[in-house]
C-alpha positions in Angstrom: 81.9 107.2 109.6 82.8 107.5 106.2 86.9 106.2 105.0 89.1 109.7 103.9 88.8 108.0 100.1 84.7 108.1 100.6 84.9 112.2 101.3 85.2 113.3 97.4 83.6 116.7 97.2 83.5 118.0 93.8 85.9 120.9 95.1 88.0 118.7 96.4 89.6 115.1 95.4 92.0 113.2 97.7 95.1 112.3 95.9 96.5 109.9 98.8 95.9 109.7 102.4 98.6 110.9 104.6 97.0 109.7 108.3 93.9 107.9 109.0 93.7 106.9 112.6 90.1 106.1 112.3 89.0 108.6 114.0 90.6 111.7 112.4 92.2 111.9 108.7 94.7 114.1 107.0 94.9 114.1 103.1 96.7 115.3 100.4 94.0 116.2 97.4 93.3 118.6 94.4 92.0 122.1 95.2 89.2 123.1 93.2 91.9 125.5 91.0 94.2 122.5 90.4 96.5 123.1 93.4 97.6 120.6 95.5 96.9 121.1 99.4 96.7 119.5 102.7 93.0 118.8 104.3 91.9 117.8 107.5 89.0 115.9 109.1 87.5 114.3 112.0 85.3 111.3 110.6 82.6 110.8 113.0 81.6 107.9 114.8 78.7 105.5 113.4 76.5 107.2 111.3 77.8 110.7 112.1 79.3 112.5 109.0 81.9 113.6 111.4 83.0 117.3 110.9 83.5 119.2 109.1 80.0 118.5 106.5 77.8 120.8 104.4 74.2 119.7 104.6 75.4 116.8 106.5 77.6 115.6 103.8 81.4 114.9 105.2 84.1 117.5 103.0 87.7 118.8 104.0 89.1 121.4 105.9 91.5 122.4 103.6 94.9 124.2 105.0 96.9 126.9 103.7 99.9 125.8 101.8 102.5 127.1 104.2 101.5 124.4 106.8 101.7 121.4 104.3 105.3 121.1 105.5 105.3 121.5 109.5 101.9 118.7 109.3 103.1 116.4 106.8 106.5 116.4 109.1 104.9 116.0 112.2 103.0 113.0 111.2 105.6 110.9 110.6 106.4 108.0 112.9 102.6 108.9 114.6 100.4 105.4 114.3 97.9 105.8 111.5 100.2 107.6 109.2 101.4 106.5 105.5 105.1 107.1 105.7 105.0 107.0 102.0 102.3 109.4 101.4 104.0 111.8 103.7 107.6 111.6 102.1 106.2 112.4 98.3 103.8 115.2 99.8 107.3 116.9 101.4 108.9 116.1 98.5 106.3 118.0 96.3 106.8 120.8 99.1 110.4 121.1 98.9 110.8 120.9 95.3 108.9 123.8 94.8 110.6 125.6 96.9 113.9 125.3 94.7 
């Protein structure tokens, strides 16, 4: 069950992890065209790459950018998430918006 930091693909690099129950990971990362986006994961349990994985190698479901906001806001208060995390990655959201 590899940690949300351990699941790098080269499209995809985690900037800072916004939940990690143990179980089940959301992430705020680098697109492969520089944009910044929310991903998603289940991590497995033991050995299992969890889902979803390419060629059994764990990578990131990566969400459209309209749902970065209505996620990152429903994490908060939720046990496993980084209150931190999630306030920059809405204030990322909202700035753009400006």
């Amino acid at each position: 069950m590899p940690a949300p930091n351990e699941v790098n693909p080269r499209n995809f690099q985690v900037l800072r992890v916004l939940y990690d129950d143990g179980e089940f990971s959301v992430v705020r990362g680098t697109w492969e065209d520089g944009t910044a986006r929310l991903a998603m994961r289940w991590n497995g349990a033991g050995d299992d790459a969890g889902y979803p994985k390419t060629f059994g190698n764990p990578v990131w479901f990566v969400l459209p950018p309209p749902l970065t906001g209505a996620i990152s806001r429903a994490l908060l208060g939720e046990t496993g998430s980084n209150p931190d995390s999630i306030i920059e990655t809405l204030s990322e959201v909202y700035r753009r918006r400006d």
